[in-house]
Phi, psi and omega in degrees: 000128154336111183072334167114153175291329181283017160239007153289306206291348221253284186334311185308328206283343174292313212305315203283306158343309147280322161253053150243001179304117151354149154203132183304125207247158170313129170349309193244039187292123128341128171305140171318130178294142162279133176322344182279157182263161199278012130151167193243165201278350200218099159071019155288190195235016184220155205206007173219029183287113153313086217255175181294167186101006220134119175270020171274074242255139212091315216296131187274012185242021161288344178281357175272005205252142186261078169279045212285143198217143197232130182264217192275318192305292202299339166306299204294290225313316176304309189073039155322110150260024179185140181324294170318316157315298201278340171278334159338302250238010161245078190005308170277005177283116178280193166315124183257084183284349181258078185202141177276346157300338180292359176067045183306138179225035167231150179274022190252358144267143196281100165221195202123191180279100199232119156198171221211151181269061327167030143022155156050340227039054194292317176147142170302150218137295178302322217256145176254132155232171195206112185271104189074018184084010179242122141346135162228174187258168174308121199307148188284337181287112166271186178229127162242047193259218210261345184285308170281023176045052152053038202243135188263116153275144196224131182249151161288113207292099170328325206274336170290324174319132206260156174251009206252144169044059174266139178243354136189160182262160191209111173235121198249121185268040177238169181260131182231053184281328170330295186247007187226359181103195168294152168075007148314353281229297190263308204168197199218124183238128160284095224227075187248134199249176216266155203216156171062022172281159197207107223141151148211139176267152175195135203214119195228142200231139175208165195178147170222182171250162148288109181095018175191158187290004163299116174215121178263102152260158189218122157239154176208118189262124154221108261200130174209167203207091176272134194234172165009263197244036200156148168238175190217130177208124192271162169179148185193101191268159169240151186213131157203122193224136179251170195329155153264125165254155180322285166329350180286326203225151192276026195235016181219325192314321197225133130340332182240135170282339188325296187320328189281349189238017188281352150276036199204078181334302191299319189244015189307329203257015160306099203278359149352302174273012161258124150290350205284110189326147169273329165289138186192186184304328200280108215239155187251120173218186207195120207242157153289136166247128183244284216272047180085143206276155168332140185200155203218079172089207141304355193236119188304155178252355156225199195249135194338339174257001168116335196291129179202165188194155195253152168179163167320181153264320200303338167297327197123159191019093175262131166266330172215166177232082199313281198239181190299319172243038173219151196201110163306110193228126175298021169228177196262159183312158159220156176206029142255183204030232182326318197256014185281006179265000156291006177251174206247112164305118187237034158289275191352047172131026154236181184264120146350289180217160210254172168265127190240134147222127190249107182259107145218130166288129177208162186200127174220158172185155181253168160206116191279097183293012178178167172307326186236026152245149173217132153291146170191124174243121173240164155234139175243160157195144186230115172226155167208162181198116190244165184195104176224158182253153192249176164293154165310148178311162179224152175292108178273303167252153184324135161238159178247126201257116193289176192279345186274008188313128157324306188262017201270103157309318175248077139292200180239173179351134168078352173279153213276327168237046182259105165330137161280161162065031176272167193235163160062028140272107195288188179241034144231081195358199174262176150276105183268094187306139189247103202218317164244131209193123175250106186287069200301326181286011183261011179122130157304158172293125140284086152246151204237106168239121165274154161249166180190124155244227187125105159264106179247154172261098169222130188218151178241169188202160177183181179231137181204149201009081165055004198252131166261139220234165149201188179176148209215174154201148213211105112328098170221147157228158180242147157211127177258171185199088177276099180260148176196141187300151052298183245196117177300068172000267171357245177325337179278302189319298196314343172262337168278000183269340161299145162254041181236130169309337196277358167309134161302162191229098178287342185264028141229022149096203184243230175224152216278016172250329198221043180336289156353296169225189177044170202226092183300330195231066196266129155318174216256147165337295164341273176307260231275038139285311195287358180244343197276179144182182205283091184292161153242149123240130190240133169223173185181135178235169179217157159198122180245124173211160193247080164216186184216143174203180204195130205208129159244154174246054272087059188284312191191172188250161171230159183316312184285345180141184169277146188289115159269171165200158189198130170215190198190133180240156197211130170247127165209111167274101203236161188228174175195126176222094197255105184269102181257165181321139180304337180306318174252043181251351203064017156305335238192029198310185144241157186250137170268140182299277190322307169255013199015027179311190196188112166247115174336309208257127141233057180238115197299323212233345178242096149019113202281159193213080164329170171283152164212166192203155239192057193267185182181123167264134173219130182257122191239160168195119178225210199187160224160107136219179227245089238205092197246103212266333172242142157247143153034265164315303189314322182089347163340118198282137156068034185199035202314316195168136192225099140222175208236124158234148186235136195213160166180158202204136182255138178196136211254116156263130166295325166255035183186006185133203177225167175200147189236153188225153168234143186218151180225131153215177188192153192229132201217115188264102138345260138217188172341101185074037172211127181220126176241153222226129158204161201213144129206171186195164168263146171225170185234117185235120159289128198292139184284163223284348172299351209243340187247000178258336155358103180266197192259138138259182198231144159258141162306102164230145174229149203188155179282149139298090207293318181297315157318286185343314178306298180319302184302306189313309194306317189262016148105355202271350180203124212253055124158169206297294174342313217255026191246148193232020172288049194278128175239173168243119143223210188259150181267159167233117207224180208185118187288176190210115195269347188240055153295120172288188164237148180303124180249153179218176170233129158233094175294130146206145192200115188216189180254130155257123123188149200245108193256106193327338186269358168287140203275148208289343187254012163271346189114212173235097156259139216242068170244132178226163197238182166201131174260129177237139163214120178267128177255115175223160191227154152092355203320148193270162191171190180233183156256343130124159151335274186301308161296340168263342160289313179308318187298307154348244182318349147295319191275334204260322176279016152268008191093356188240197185190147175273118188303323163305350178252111183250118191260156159258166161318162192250142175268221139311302183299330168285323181292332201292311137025277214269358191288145176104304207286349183063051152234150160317133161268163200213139157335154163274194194260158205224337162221171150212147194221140199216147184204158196278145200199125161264135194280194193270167195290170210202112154220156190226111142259177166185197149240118175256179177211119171249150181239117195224109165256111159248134166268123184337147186285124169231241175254333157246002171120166196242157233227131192197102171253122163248117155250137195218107192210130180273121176235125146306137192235346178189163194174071180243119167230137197311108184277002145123191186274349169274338178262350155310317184296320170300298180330290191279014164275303215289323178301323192281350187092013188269005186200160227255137183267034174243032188275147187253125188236140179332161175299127159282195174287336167271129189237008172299139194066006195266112166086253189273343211248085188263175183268334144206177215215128150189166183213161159221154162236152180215131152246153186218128174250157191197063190066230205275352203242133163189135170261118179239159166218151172198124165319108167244139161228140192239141185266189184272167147238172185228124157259115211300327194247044175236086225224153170286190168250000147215074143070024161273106187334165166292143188225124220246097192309156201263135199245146164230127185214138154311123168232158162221154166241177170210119191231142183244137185238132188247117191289136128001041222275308198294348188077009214250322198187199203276154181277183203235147142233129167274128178224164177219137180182152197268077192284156159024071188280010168235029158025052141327109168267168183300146180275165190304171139193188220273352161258030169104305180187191197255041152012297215290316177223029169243042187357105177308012187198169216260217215282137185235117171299136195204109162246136175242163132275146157203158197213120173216148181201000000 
């Protein structure tokens, strides 16, 4: 580790210095709280928590409910310090794409301190969360990247969750759209913050990973104050963790990977794992040819279609020789084989994850206005502010470098760098099209995204014929604000347009020592002031909602007990408006001087995106009971208690309808400590508001071109499908759809509880369960993809035809010449695929989950708290429709090369994001002032799909298992003078595991980009 460990411990230990100092505690000061939560629903030391899964509050039919509930122990032993941790750190949580380790390098991502919640890995979305049992709203940023087939998904930000004054996590694994509504689909995630404290804590955290520039501090308070008739109790954390950079670790240092697989025969000669961009400074360019090509003498000076590129001499063929290490060369750019170290490593001098400072806040308290009213509020705020580097912008659309250009080689007559003695050059020269290109002297990319949520609260509760009630009204919004350097159409002509040394200068390459990267001869200061500015994007949701709801667990009696009940209306109005820069909104196109062509986007590097906006009014109303049909008492043989909950919910859109959902579940006690549980019920997800208000936009995508491929095979240029480096960029186009239905599911669960009665009291409380789960969903909103429509391409097109969704340019010179030989047509490259939001064909996920749970009696060496939690998949299939059927059965007959990498099929288990199996445990041991913790994670394998051998077998991106332990001491207070101490030291991924490889380094989506991590803490309360 950077400085070493013992100067993280030599730190912890000033820190502790400072906050364990005594400080004079109030007359009447509490003992210090225990750190455990009063207890859990599953293997806890408590029997009346109200956990999510039911609005019943007493109701015994919370035992049918499959709930996992995480206290304080199990949180430290993980050593969560942010909401994405802690959802990691939960089995059933899937894949995270709303994450900065995943390396967004758009502004068409949600990025900042962000990250999102994903239940089964059904898809973000899916998953409902909930603060204190209320909706919170949605992060305002969407994400439309190659992990959603470019479909904008909208998330809950995890990292807003506060972990400061947490009193248990509470995730329920079932579908509860019956009582909580949309996006209930997979399950419910919970956040309940501790209420009535009385007191103040104060707590400070400092940490690195090892061996890399990651460094964390964390402090946080928390204080609360009970009076008369009510409390108030505050809590508020800081985060401030600086950057990872790309250099720290080698599965990050570099873009091309190659080296890491070179023990690994089947994939040695893939050229997959080089990453490295074909845009890069060594720029593609292009003159018109009218009166016949450029000529120097005898020697031509492009390629029969006008293509010429800069590049070292040391590649070869040099044609003119601008300067001692640039060479004007007569072919179109190239960056495979020989010439692939002409691409641009855009590892180099960036960040992993950004540098964060994190502000959150939360603040609830009652006031009881009468015995039987209580006043209640809570306020929250959440701010972050990241800052990370990216590789430099790059040129996306085409630009015309005008003929006066300075540095323009067939400039005209009398310019300072007009080749002498060209011939078939007019003399007041050409224009040279800028088609491939990276603006490397400008710089790394900077970006900078603030966060902001804000939540308020206000309710009153009470009790009235026996119904206990509340009602509420809940204001909450999010906004982000994503800035970033990039590079002005506009203004970069108007600088290529100069005859001044002060012209951006696109004609001198990078550097001939260091191909790869950096830019040795960068245009004058000047100019490239004069081409940057500030991309912005600002977005922002909101949600104002209204309700009442009302629960008796004693409505009425049945033989078997009493009858609960709980019902509830919900008013709630939410919006989302992602406001982009005039450069892309087409507020604001560019026009070119020279071809007067018209791009929307005049942001060199970015994709045109309208503003788009989104309201939606939903009106609900549902109802629920508790239906205890046998007890006990009855004496019923093999039949100890039989209950029953029965829910259903009604909800109203403004855009698109109504939808009604029903739900059953039940719990049926064997006997004593054996119980079996099954639920079913319907759910819904309404398409967000981005995806039905969407007009059409554009995306970047990039993929090989397969049918090149072909070419290149046929013609000898590459000894096999693997080994084709033809990855092209064009624009994707895509297009929202106002008449999207909403997703609909079927969910089944059916388990076990049991806790077995015959063990004797001084083994403790053991807990085991099993759960068969199964989800069906219809209509999921979607596309058809990138990759499936170039592949249709290439299959229509060597049969004689083409897919109308793939817009080609015309084939030039350079292309017939390509293409000779090979008995396929020639065609242009590709220049669009157009798309549009669709509900695709059906989606099921089954599985098992299995929990284990031990608390041990307080003993002589001390008690004991074990949780084990693990997941299996069992199917994870969606039908991929009749176009990628056809690919399939084109590629199995030989009619299209079997090493072609085709969209995810019907089995998607192990496919990516989806491993087979997820699990963690925890143990902890107290022993008087001592307690010791651990905690487990296992991650399964996965086959990374579009990483493929040459026949056609995935990459298989290896199963991980890694270890936390912490140790902590806690010092009582003896003297009465100030607050007690807990010291703790502790330790993440203590066998300092990297993520396993895969061919862009690792899996970002379920991996920590970095080993083994250090940790110390303080805390101090009185």
């Amino acid at each position: 580790m950077r400085g070493s460990t013992s100067a993280l411990l030599l730190a912890s230990t000033a820190i502790c210095l400072f906050a364990c100092t005594p400080a004079r505690a109030q007359d009447n000061a509490p003992a210090a709280q225990d750190d455990a939560a009063d207890g859990e629903s599953q293997g806890g030391d408590g029997s009346d928590i109200v956990v999510v899964g039911s609005r019943i509050e007493g109701a015994r039919v919370t035992e049918a409910l499959p709930v996992v509930v995480f206290d304080q122990d199990r949180i430290d032993a993980a050593g969560v310090v942010s909401g994405d941790e802690l959802i990691r750190s939960i089995p059933q949580m899937g894949d995270v794409s709303f994450n900065p380790g995943n390396n967004a390098q758009t502004s068409n991502a949600a990025r900042g301190d962000v990250g999102s919640v994903n239940l089964r890995s059904l898809g973000v979305g899916n998953t409902l969360v909930l603060l204190n049992g209320r909706r919170i709203v949605t992060h305002p940023a969407s994400q439309g990247l190659s992990d959603t087939g470019t479909v904008p998904v909208l998330s809950y930000n995890s990292n807003a969750i506060p972990t400061t004054g947490l009193q248990r996590f509470e995730v329920l694994l079932d579908g509860a759209a019956a009582l909580y509504g949309s996006d209930a689909v997979a399950g419910v995630v919970n956040t309940v913050l501790k209420d009535n404290y009385d007191g103040l804590r104060l707590q400070a955290q400092y940490g690195g990973a090892e061996g890399t520039h990651l460094r964390e501090f964390q402090g946080n308070i928390l204080a609360g104050k009970s009076f008369d008739r009510g409390n108030i109790t505050v809590s508020f954390e800081f985060t401030d963790r600086s950057a990872l950079r790309a250099e720290d670790q080698d599965f990050t240092a570099s873009a091309d990977l190659r080296p890491l697989f070179a023990d690994y025969p089947d994939f040695a000669d893939s050229t997959t794992p080089d990453g490295r961009a074909t845009r890069g400074p060594w720029p593609a360019l292009q003159v018109q040819i009218a009166g016949g090509r450029p000529r120097l003498g005898s020697t031509n000076m492009t390629t029969a279609a006008g293509s010429f590129t800069v590049r070292p001499p040391s590649f070869g063929g040099c044609t003119y020789q601008l300067s001692p290490d640039l060479c004007l060369v007569n072919t179109s750019l190239a960056t495979n084989n020989t010439f692939r170290n002409l691409r641009y490593d855009t590892a180099i001098g960036t960040t992993v994850m950004p540098r964060v400072k994190r502000y959150n806040g939360f603040a609830n308290g009652h006031y009881d206005l009468t015995d039987t009213l209580t006043l209640f509020g809570e306020f929250g705020y959440y701010y972050s502010d990241t800052l990370r580097g990216q590789p430099a912008v790059i040129n996306l659309n085409q630009i015309w470098i005008p003929a006066t250009n300075y540095y323009n080689p067939f400039g005209p007559v009398g310019s300072p760098n007009r080749i002498p003695g060209l011939t078939n050059v007019p003399d007041e020269g050409l224009p040279v099209l800028l088609t491939n290109y990276r603006y490397v002297d400008a710089g790394p990319q900077t970006v900078h995204v603030t966060g902001e949520q804000l939540r308020a609260l206000l309710g009153i509760r009470g009790e009235t014929a026996g119904f206990k009630w509340d009602s509420a009204f809940t204001y909450s919004e999010a906004s982000a604000h994503d800035s970033s350097f990039a590079v002005r159409s506009s203004a970069l002509q108007q600088s290529l347009a100069l005859s001044t040394p002060d012209a951006y200068n696109p004609f001198n390459g990078g550097c001939a020592t260091a191909t790869t990267y950096g830019d040795c001869t960068p245009s004058s200061q000047v100019a490239l002031d004069a081409i940057g500015f500030q991309l912005q994007r600002r977005s922002k949701t909101t949600l104002t909602m209204g309700d009442f709801r009302a629960s008796r667990p004693d409505l009425f009696k049945l033989p078997g007990g009493d009858v609960g009940m709980a019902f509830g209306v919900e008013v709630r109005r939410e919006t989302q408006r992602d406001d982009r820069d005039a450069a892309v909104d087409g507020s604001d196109p560019f026009v070119d001087m020279v071809s007067g062509a018209i791009t929307i986007s005049d942001a060199a590097a970015v994709s045109d995106n309208p503003d788009t906006y989104g309201k939606r009014t939903v009106a609900a109303a549902y109802a629920e009971l508790a239906v205890p049909l046998v007890s006990e008492d009855m004496n019923i043989p093999l039949m100890r208690r039989f209950d029953l909950q029965l829910a259903g919910r009604y909800e109203h859109y403004s855009d698109f309808g109504s939808v009604a959902r029903p739900k059953i579940a039940a719990a049926w006690d064997v006997v004593d400590g054996l119980r079996f549980r099954g639920s079913f019920s319907q759910g819904f997800r309404a398409p967000n508001l981005e995806q039905v208000n969407a007009v059409e936009y554009a995306r970047l995508a990039t993929s090989q071109d397969f049918l090149r491929c072909e070419v290149d095979l046929r013609a000898g240029r590459i000894d096999s499908f693997t080994a084709c480096g033809n990855n092209v960029g064009y624009s994707r186009r895509v297009s929202g759809n106002p008449d999207l239905k909403p997703e609909k599911s079927t969910n089944y669960n059916l388990g076990a509880v049991f806790e077995p009665a015959f063990l004797p009291a001084d083994l403790g409380r053991v807990t085991f369960t099993v759960d068969y789960w199964s989800i069906r969903q219809k209509g999921i909103v979607g596309i058809l993809g990138n990759n499936t429509a170039v592949a249709l391409d290439y299959l229509l097109r060597l049969q004689g035809s083409s897919n109308p969704n793939v817009i080609r340019d015309a084939a030039n010179a350079d292309d017939v010449e390509a293409f000779a030989g090979t008995g396929i047509a020639p065609v242009g490259r590709i220049l669009t695929v157009r798309d549009q939001f669709i509900n695709l064909q059906p989606q099921t996920v089954r599985g098992l989950d299995f929990a284990f749970y031990w608390q041990s009696p307080k003993t002589s060496i001390g008690k004991f708290n074990l949780a084990v939690n693990a997941t299996r998949l069992l199917k994870f299939s969606r039908a991929p429709g009749d176009a990628v059927d056809m690919l399939v059965a084109a590629r199995e007959a030989g009619d299209i090369n079997a090493a072609t990498p085709l969209p995810e099929t019907e089995d998607l288990i192990e496919a990516n994001g989806r491993p087979k199996w997820r699990g963690s445990a925890s143990l902890t041991w107290s022993l008087g002032q001592f307690q010791l913790g651990a905690f487990a994670r296992y991650t399964g394998a996965v086959d990374e799909t579009g990483f493929v051998d040459a026949d056609g077998n995935p990459w298989r991106v290896k199963s991980q298992l890694t270890a936390n332990l912490y140790a902590q001491v806690r010092i009582r207070d003896r003297g009465g003078i100030g607050g007690d101490m807990r010291w703790r030291v502790g330790v993440r991924n203590i066998a300092d595991k990297k993520p396993p490889l895969s061919s862009e380094g690792y899996l970002g989506s379920l991996y920590s980009p970095y080993g083994r991590y250090w940790y110390s803490s303080v805390t101090t309360e009185f």
